[in-house]
C-alpha positions as CSV (number, residue, x, y, z in Angstrom):
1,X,2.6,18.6,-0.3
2,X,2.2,20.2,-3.5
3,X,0.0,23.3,-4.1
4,X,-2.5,21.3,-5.8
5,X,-2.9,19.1,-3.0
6,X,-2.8,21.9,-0.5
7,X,-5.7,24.2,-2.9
8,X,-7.9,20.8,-3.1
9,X,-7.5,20.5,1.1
10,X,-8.4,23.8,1.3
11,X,-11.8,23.5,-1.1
12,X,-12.4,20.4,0.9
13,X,-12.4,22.4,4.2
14,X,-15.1,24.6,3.0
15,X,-16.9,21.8,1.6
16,X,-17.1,20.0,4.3
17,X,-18.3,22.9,6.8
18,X,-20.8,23.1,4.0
19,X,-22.1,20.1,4.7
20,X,-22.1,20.1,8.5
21,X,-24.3,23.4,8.0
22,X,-26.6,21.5,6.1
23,X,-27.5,18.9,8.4
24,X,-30.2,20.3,10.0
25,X,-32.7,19.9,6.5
26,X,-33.4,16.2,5.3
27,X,-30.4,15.8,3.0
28,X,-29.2,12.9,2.9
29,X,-25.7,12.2,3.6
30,X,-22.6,10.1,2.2
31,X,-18.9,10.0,3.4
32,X,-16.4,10.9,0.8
33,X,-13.4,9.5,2.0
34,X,-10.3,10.0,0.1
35,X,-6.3,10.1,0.2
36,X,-6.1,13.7,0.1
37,X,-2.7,13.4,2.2
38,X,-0.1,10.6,2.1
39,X,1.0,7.9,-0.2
40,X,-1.3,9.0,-2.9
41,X,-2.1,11.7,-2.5
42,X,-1.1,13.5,-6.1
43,X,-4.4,11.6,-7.3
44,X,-6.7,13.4,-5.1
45,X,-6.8,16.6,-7.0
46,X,-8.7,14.8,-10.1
47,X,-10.2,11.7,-8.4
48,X,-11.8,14.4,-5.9
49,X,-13.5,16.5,-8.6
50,X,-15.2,13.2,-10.2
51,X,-16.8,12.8,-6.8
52,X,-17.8,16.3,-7.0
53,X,-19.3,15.7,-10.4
54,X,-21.5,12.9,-9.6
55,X,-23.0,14.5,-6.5
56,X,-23.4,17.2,-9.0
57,X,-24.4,15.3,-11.5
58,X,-27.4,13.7,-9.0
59,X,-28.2,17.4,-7.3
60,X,-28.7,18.7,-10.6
61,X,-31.2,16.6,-12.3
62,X,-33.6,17.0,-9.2
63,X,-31.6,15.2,-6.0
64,X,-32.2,11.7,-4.4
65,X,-35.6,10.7,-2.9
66,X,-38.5,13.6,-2.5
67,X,-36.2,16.3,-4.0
68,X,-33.3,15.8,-1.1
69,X,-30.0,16.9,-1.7
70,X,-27.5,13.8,-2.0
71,X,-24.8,15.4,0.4
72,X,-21.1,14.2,0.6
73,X,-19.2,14.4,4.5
74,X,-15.5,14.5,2.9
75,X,-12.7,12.9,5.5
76,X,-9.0,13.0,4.6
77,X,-8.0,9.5,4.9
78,X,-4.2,9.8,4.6
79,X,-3.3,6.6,2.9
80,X,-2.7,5.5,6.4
81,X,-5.2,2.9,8.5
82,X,-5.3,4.7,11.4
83,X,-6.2,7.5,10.0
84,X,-8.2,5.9,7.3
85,X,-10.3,4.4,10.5
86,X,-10.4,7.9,12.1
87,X,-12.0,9.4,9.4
88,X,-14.5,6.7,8.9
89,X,-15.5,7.0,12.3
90,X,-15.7,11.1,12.2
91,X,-18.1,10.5,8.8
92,X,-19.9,7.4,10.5
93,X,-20.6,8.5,14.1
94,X,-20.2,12.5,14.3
95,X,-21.4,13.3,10.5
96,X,-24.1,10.4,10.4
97,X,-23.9,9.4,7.0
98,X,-25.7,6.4,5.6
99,X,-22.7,5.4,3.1
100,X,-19.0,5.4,2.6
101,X,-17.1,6.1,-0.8
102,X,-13.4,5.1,-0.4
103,X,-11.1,5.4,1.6
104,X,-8.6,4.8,-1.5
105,X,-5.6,2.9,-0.2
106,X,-6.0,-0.8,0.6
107,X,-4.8,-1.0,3.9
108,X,-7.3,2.1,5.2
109,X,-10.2,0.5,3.5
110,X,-9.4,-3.2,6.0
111,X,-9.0,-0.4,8.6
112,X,-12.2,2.0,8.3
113,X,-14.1,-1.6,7.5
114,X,-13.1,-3.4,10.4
115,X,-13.1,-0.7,12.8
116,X,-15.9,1.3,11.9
117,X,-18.3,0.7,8.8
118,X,-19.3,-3.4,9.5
119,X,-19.9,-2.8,13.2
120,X,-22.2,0.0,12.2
121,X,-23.8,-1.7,9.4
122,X,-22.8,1.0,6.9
123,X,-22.2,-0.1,2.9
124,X,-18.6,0.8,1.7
125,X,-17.7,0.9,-1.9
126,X,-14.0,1.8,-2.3
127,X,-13.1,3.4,-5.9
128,X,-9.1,1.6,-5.7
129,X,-8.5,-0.5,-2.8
130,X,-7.4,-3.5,-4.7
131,X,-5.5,-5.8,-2.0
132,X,-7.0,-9.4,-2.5
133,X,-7.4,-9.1,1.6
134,X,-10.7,-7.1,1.2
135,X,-12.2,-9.9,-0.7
136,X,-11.9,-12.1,2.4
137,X,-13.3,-9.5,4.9
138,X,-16.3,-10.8,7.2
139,X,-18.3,-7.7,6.5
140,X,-21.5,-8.9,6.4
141,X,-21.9,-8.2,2.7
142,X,-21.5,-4.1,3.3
143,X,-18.1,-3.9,1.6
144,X,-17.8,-3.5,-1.9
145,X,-15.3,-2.1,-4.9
146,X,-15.7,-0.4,-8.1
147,X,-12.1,-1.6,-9.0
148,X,-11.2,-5.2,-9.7
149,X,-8.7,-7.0,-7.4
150,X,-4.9,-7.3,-7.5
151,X,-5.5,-10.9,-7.7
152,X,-6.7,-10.0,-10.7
153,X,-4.0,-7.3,-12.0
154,X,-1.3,-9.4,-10.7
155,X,-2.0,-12.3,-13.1
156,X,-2.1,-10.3,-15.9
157,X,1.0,-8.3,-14.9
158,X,2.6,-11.8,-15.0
159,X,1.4,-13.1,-18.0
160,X,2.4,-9.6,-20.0
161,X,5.5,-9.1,-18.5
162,X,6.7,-13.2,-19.8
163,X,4.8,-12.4,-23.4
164,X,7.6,-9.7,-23.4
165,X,10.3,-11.9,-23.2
166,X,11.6,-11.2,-19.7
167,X,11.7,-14.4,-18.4
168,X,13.3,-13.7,-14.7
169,X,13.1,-10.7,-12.5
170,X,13.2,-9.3,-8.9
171,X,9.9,-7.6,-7.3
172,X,10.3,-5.2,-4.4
173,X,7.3,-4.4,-3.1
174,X,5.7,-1.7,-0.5
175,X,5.1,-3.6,2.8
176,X,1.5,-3.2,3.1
177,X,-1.8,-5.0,2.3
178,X,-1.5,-3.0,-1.6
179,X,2.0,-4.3,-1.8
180,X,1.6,-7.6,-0.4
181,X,-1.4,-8.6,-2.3
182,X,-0.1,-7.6,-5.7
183,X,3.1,-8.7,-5.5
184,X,1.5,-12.3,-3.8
185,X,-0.7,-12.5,-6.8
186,X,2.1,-11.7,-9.3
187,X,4.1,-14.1,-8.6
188,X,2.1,-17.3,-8.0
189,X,1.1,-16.3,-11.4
190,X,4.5,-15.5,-12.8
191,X,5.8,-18.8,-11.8
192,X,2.9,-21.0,-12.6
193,X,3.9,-19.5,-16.2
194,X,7.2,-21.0,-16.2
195,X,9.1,-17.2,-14.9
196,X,12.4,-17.5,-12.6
197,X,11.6,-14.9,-9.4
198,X,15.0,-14.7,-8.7
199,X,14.3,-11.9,-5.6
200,X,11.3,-11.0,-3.8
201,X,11.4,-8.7,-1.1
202,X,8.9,-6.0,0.6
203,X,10.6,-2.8,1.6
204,X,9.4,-0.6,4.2
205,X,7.6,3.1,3.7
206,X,9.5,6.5,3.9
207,X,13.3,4.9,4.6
208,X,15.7,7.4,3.8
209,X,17.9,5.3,1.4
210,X,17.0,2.1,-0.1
211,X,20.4,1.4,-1.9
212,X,21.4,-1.7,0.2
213,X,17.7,-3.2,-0.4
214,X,18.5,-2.8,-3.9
215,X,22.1,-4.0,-3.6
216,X,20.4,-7.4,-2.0
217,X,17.7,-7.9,-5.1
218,X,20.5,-7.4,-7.6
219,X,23.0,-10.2,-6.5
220,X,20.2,-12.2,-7.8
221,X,21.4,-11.4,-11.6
222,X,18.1,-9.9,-12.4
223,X,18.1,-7.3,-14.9
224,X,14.3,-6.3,-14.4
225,X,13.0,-5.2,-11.6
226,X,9.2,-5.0,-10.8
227,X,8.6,-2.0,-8.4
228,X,5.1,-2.2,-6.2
229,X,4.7,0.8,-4.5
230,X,3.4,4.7,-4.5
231,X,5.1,7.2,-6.4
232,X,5.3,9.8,-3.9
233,X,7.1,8.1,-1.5
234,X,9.2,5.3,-1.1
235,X,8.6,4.3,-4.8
236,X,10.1,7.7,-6.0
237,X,13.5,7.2,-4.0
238,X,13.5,3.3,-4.8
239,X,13.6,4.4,-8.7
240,X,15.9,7.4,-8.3
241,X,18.5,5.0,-6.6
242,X,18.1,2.6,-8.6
243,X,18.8,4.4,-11.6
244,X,21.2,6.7,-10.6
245,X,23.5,3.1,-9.5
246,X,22.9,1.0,-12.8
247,X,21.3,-2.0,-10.2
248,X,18.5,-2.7,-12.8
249,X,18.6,-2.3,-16.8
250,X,14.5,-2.4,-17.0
251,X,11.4,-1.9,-15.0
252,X,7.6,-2.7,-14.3
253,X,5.3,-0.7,-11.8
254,X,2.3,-0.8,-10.3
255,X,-0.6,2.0,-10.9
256,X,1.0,3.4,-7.8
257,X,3.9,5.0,-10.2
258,X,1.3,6.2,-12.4
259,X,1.9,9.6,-10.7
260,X,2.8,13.2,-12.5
261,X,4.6,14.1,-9.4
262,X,7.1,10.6,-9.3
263,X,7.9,11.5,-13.1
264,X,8.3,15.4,-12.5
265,X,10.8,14.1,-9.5
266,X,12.8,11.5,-11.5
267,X,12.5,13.3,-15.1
268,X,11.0,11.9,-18.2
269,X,13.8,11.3,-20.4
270,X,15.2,8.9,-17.6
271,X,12.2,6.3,-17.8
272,X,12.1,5.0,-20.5
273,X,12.6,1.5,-19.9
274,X,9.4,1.5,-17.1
275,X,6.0,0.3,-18.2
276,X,3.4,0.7,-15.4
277,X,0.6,-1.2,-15.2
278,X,-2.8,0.4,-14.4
279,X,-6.4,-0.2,-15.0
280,X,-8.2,1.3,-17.7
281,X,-11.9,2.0,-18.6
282,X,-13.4,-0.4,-21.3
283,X,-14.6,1.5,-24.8
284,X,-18.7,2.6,-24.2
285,X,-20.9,5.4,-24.8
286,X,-21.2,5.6,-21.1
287,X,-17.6,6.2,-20.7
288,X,-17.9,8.8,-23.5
289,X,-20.5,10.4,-22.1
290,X,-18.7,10.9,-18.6
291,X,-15.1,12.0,-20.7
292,X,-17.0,15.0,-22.3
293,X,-18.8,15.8,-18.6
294,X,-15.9,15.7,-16.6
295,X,-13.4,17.5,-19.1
296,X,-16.2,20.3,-19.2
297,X,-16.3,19.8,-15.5
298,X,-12.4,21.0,-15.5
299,X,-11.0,17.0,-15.2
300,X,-8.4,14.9,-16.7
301,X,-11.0,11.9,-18.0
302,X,-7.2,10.6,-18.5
303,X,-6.5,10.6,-14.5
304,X,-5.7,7.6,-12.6
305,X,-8.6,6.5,-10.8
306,X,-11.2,9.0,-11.8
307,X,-13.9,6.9,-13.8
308,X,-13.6,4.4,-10.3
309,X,-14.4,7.2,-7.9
310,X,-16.9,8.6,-10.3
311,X,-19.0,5.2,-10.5
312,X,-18.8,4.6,-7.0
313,X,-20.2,8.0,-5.6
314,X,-23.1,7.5,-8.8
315,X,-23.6,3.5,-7.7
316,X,-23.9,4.6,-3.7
317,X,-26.6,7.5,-4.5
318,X,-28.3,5.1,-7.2
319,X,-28.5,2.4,-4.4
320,X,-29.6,5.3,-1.9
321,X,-32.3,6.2,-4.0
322,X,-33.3,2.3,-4.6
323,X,-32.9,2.0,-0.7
324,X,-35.2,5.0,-0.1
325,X,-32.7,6.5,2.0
326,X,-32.8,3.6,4.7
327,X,-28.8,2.3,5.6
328,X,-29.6,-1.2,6.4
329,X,-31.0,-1.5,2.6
330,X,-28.3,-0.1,0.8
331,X,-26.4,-3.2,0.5
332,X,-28.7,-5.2,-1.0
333,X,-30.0,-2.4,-3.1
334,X,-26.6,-1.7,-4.9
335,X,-26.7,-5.2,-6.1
336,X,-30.1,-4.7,-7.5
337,X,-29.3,-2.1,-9.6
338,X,-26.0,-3.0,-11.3
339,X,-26.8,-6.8,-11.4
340,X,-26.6,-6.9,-14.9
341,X,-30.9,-7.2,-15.4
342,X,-32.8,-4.0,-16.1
343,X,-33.1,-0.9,-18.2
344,X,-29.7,0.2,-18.6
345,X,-28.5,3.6,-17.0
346,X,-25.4,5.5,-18.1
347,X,-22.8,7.6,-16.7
348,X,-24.8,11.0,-15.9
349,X,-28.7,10.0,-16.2
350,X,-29.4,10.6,-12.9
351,X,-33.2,11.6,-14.0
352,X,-33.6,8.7,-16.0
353,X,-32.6,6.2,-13.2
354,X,-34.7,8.1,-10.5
355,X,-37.9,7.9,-12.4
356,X,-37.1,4.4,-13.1
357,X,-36.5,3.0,-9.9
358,X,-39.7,5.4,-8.3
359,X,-41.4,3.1,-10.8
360,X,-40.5,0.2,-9.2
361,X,-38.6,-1.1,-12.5
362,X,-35.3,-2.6,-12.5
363,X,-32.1,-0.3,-13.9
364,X,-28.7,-1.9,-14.5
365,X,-25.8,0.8,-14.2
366,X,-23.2,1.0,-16.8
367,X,-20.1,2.8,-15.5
368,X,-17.8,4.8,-16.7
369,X,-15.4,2.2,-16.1
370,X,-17.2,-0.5,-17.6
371,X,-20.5,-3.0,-16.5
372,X,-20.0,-3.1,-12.4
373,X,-21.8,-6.6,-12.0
374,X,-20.7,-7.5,-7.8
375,X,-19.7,-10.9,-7.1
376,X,-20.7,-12.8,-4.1
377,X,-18.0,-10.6,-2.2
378,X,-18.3,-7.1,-3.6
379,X,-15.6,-7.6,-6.1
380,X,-16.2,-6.8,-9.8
381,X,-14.3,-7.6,-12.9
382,X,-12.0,-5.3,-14.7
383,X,-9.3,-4.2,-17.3
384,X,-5.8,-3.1,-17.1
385,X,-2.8,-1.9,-19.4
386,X,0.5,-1.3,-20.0
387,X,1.5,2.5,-19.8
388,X,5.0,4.1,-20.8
389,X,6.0,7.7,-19.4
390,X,5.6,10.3,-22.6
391,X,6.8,13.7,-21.2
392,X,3.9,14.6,-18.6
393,X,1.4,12.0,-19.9
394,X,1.6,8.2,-20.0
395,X,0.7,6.5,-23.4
396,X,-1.7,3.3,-23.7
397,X,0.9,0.7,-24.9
398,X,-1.3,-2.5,-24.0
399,X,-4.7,-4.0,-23.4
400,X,-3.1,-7.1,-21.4
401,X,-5.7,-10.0,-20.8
């Protein structure tokens, strides 16, 4: 665990008895699960801080309801579904919130869903679980996403990657519903696009070595490799291996790579030949206007995930509001006020919207990440790019459609 991680658990810790302290006034109360631990977990740091500053944002400009503070339970959800479900049920049943913001990682969203959040009736918006499984889940229309689908990222993925020229490839992907999805998605497309998958395999979490799993995907005579997984982990020692033996002369990742820590541990100069692929907030005042809060707010408005966490804390206390702080109307009031009909709101005017929707008039949120219109399953549309490694940062290299 780095110390960034470790500092953020710690400010969590305090947070969170903050918030248990509080629950004997009429705030009203959200879970904010995230990854703080596990796969991910070098994105907490920054995605954490943009749910900080939309709770802010809402406390500040006079709180949900009759002047209530909008309150967040935060529950480490470890990448993992167990403990994804775990925390769910600690923010659901001991904490008593009336929503749920994450968790982050795919296979913990299925988990705290299934387990915990549909049986309870409690709305879930997730800020980057993007397997293609939560779109099927029988949730009684209480699960939704501020991120689009891999369904969605995969096709694109596939139709970039052939625009460049690279024609056939391998894909070794992590073994879980992230992995699984994306990769499914990729290569239905991939193919139906005239590319030559000449190995597909999934690959465990936390092996030791992966050499003889990469040994297997070259004999194909691929000289590209797409690599679906978290760059932390496994991904991390599938790249180091694979570059340090020559198996692949190119490379693709998922947003799971975009990671400071996989690029500290493998060294800029020796990725050159990866382009990641992650999603990106569309052009808009609104996403201007929550890149000059959040910088002043001490963020990275360039970190991975951080306008999606930010529009789903702001989306769950605008449909708290519109709810009037009652759970079994929060579903149906999140689709009332980002439906694409009403006065629109942008990132950060939390007054505006209040007065608005004590009105009785219709608002439509604008995110930071772009219009967040739900289809009949949660899902919402979305935007994604190419990104090469440039020292510490990674560079936009292109909008693929």
């Amino acid at each position: 665990m780095d110390m960034s991680v470790r500092k953020y658990m710690e400010i969590a810790t305090l947070v969170l008895g903050a918030t248990f302290a509080t629950s004997a006034h009429a705030d009203q109360k959200i879970g904010l699960l995230g990854d703080i631990t596990g796969g991910v977990a070098a994105l907490a740091p920054e995605m954490m801080k943009a749910y900080d500053l939309a709770l802010k944002q809402v406390n500040d400009q006079g709180g949900v309801l009759a002047g209530e503070k909008l309150v967040g339970s935060i529950q480490d959800s470890g990448c993992n579904p167990q403990i994804a479900a775990d925390a769910a049920g600690k923010a659901v049943n001991v904490a008593g919130v009336i929503g749920v913001v994450g968790p982050w990682c795919s296979g913990g969203v299925i988990a705290a869903a299934n387990s915990v959040t549909i049986p309870a009736g409690i709305t879930l918006i997730t800020p980057s679980g993007t397997s293609p499984a939560i779109t099927t889940l029988k949730d009684n229309d209480t699960v939704f996403r501020a991120i689009a689908s891999d369904e969605y990222q995969g096709q694109v993925l596939a139709r970039a990657i052939l625009e460049r020229g690279f024609k056939t490839i391998a894909v070794s992907f992590i073994n879980n519903d992230y992995g699984q999805g994306f990769a499914a998605a990729f290569k239905k497309e991939y193919e139906a696009k005239g590319g030559k998958i000449a190995a597909f395999a999934g690959h465990e979490e936390n092996k030791p070595s992966y050499r003889s799993d990469l040994a297997e995907l070259a004999k194909s005579g691929a000289d590209t490799l797409l690599l679906i997984d978290y760059g932390a982990t496994s991904g991390l020692t599938i790249m180091r291996e694979s570059l340090e033996n020559g198996f692949f002369k190119h490379y693709f990742g998922g947003e799971g790579l975009k990671d400071a820590g996989f690029v500290d541990g493998i060294g800029a100069a020796n990725l050159g030949d990866l382009l990641i692929s992650s999603p990106v907030a569309n052009k808009s005042h609104s996403l201007d206007l929550f890149n000059a809060a959040f910088k002043a707010a001490g963020g990275n408005p360039d970190g991975t995930f951080v306008t999606n966490a930010y529009d789903a804390v702001f989306l769950m206390a605008l449909a708290v509001e519109k709810a009037g702080g009652k759970k079994e109307l929060i579903s149906k009031s999140l689709r009332a006020i980002s439906s694409g009909k009403g006065e629109p709101i942008e990132a950060g005017e939390w007054k505006k919207a209040k007065e608005l929707i004590d009105a009785g008039k219709d608002i439509d949120y604008k995110g930071a990440t772009g219009d967040l219109v739900f289809d009949a399953n949660g899902d919402v549309a979305g935007a994604y790019a190419l990104y090469k490694v440039n020292g510490k940062d990674f560079d936009l290299v292109q909008q693929m459609k």
